[in-house]
C-alpha positions as semicolon CSV with decimal commas, in nm:
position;residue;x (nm);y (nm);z (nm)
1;X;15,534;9,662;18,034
2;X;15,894;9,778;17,900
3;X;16,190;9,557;17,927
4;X;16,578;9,661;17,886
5;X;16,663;9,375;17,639
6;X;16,997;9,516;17,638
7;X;17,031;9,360;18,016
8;X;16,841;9,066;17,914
9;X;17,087;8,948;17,629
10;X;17,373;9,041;17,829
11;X;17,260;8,813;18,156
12;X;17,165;8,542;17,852
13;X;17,526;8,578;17,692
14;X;17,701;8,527;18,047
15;X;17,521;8,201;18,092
16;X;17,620;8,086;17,742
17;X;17,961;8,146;17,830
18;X;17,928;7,983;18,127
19;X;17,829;7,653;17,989
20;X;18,104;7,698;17,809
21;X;18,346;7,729;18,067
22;X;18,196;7,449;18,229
23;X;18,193;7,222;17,952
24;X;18,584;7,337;17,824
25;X;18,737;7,262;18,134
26;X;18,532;7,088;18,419
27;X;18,344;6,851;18,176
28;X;18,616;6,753;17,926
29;X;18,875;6,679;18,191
30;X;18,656;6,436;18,375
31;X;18,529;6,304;18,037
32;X;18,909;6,238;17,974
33;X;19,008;6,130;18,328
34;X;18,691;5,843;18,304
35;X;18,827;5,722;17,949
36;X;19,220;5,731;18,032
37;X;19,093;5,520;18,408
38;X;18,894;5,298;18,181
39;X;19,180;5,238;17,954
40;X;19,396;5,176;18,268
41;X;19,143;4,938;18,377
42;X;19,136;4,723;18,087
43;X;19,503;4,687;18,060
44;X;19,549;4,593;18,399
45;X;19,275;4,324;18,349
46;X;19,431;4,140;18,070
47;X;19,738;4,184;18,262
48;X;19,644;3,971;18,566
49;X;19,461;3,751;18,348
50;X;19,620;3,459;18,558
51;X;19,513;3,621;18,894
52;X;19,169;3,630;18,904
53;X;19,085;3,756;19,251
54;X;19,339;4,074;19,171
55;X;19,145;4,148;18,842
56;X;18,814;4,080;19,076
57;X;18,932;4,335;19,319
58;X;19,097;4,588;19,046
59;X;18,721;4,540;18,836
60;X;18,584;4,640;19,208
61;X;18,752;4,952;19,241
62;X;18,709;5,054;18,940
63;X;18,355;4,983;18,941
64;X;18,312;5,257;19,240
65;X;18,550;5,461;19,106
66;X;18,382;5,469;18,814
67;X;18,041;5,528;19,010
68;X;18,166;5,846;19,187
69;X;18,257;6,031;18,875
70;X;17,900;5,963;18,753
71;X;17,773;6,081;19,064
72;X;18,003;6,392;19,056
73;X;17,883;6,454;18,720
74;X;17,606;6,440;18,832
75;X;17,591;6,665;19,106
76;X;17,785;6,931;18,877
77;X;17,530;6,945;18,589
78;X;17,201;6,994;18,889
79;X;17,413;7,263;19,053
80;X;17,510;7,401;18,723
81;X;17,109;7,370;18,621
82;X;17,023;7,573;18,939
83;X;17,266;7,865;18,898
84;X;17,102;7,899;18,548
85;X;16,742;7,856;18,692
86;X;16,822;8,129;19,005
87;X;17,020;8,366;18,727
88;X;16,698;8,374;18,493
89;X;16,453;8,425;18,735
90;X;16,667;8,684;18,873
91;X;16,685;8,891;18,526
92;X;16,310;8,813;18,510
93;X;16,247;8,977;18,833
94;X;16,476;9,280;18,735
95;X;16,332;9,335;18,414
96;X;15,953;9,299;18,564
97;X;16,067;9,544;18,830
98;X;16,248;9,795;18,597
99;X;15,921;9,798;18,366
100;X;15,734;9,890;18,678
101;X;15,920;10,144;18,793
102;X;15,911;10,311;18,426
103;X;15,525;10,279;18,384
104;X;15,521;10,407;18,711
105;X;15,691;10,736;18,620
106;X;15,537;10,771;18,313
107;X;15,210;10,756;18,477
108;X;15,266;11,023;18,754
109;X;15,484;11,286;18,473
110;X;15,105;11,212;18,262
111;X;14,955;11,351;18,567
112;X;15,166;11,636;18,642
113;X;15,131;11,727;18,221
114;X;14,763;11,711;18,273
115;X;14,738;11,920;18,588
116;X;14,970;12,200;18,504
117;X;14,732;12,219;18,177
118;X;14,461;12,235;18,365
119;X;14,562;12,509;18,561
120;X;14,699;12,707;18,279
121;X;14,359;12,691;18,062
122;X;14,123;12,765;18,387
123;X;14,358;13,093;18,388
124;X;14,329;13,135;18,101
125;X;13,957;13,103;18,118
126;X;13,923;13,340;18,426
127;X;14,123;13,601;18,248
128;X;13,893;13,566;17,955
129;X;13,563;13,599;18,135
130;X;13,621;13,893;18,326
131;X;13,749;14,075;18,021
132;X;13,436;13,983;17,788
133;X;13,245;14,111;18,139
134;X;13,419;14,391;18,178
135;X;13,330;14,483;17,794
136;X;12,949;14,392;17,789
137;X;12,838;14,578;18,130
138;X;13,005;14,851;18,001
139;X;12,861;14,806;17,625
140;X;12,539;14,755;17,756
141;X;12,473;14,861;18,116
142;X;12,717;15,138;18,134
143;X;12,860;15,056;18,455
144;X;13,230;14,907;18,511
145;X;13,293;14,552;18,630
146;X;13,385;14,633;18,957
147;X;13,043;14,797;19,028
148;X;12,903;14,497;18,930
149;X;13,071;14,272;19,176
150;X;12,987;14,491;19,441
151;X;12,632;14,479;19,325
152;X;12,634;14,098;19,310
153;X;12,805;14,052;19,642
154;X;12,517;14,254;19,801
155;X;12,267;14,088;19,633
156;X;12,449;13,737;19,714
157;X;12,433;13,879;20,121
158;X;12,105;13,987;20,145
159;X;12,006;13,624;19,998
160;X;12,167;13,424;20,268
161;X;12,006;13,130;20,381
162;X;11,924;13,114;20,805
163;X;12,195;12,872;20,876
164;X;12,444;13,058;20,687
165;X;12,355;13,390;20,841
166;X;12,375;13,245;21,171
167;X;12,686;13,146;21,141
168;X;12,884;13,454;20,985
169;X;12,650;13,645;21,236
170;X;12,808;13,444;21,528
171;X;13,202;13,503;21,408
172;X;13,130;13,910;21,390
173;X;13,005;13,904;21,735
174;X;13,297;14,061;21,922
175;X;13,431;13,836;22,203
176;X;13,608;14,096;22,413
177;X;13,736;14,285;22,155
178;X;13,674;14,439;21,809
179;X;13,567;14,151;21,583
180;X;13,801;14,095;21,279
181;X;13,691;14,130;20,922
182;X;13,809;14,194;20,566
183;X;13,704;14,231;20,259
184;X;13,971;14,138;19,990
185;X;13,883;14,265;19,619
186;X;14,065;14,188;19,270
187;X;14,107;14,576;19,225
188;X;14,086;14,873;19,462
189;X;13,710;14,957;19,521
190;X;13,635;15,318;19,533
191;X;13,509;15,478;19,859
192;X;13,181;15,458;19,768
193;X;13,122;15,105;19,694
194;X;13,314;15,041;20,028
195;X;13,073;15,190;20,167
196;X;12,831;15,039;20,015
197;X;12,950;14,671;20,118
198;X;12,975;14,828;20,493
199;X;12,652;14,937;20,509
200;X;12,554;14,591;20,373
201;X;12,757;14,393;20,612
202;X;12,635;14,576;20,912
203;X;12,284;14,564;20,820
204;X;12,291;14,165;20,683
205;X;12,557;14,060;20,972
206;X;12,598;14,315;21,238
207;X;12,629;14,678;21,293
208;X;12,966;14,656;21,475
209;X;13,149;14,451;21,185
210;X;13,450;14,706;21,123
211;X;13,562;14,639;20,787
212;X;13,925;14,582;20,653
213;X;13,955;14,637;20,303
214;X;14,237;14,456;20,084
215;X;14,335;14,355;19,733
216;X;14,384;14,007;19,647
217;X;14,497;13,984;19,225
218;X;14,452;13,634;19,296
219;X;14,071;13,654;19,313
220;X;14,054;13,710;18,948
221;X;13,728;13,883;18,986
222;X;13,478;13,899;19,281
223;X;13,463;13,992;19,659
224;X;13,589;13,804;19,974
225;X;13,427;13,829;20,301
226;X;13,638;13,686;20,590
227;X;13,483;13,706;20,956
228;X;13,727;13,518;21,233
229;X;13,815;13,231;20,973
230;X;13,441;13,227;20,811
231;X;13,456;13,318;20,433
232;X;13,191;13,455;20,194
233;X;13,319;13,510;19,815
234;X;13,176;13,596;19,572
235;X;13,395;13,587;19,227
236;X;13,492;13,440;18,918
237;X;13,753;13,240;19,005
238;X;13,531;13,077;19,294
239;X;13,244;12,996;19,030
240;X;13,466;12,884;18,828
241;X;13,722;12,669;19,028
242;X;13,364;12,518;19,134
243;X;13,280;12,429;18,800
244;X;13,577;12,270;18,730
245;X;13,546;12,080;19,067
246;X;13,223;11,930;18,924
247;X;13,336;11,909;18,555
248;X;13,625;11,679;18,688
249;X;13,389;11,496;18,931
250;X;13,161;11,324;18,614
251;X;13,217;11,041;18,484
């Protein structure tokens, strides 16, 4: 926990020169005023030596005069003691409340440093992964990268489970209209791979899908069905945003 000692000596350097204060001229002057009534006092006794029941009534007074200043005195030094007690606890409570704040903002900038890293390696990582692709299917397959996504997204239709192909099945039925779907690619897909992925679609989903195709740079690499809301992708940046989903999820 960080504490500003600067405001800590300062608040413990105004109540040193408070007791100070106190003692130079609230202390000192009732010190003095009890001495000089004392003084008084004992003159005026041996001055009425011969008149006892005056010096009995002068002792008297003095007596409770005497007893109020000690009870001022008194009274003075607790209220001073509680303005010191209430002034530290308050520079406590400041300084606890200050460190908080800090460790607090430290904490969430941490965070945001982490995140933004994050984010920068996985795309960093995407952009990496589709160019070693892009370089081995053509190395060794001799086909380019797009043709392989188009390839994989077939392959990833035709292996639909029931439930799934129920579903996206459902949202290309046409409810008194044409039903709405797209296909959003990381690149432009030549006319023969779209239709390839319409053929596909219509004989996977349904025959009356008609197909929108769009690019979308932000896919990375990869395909992305959308039928009325429902989505089926297909592409690095989905595999991998998974991955890092799970990576993050371990302990």
């Amino acid at each position: 926990m960080l504490i500003d000692w600067f405001t800590v000596l300062a608040q413990v350097l105004n109540f040193l020169v408070l007791l100070y204060l106190l003692k130079r001229f609230l202390y000192r002057p009732i010190l003095a005023a009890i001495d000089a009534r004392e003084t008084l006092i004992a003159k005026q006794l041996a001055a009425a030596a011969e008149n006892k029941a005056a010096a009995q009534a002068e002792l008297l007074l003095y007596q409770q005069q005497h007893q109020a200043l000690l009870e001022q005195q008194q009274r003075l030094l607790q209220e001073a003691s509680t303005t010191a007690q209430a002034a530290a606890a308050e520079i406590v409570s400041t300084a606890r409340s200050t460190a908080e704040q800090i460790r607090r903002q430290a904490q969430l900038a941490l965070e945001e440093e982490r995140r933004r890293a994050a984010l920068a390696l996985l795309a960093q990582i995407r952009q990496e992964v589709v160019a070693t692709a892009r370089q081995t299917l053509a190395d060794l397959c001799g086909i380019n990268l797009e043709q392989a996504y188009v390839l994989a997204f077939i392959a990833h239709l035709q292996q639909l489970d029931a439930a799934t192909r129920t579903l996206l099945t459902a949202a290309v039925s046409p409810h008194g209209g044409a039903p709405q779907a797209w296909l959003r690619s990381a690149t432009s897909l030549s006319p023969a791979q779209q239709a390839m992925i319409t053929e596909a679609v219509h004989t996977q989903l349904s025959p009356q899908a008609e197909l929108v195709f769009d690019v979308a740079s932000e896919l990375v690499g990869g395909l992305e069905l959308t039928l009325n809301g429902r989505k089926l992708a297909w592409s690095v940046a989905a595999y991998l945003d998974g991955l890092n989903a799970h990576t993050t999820a371990q302990p």
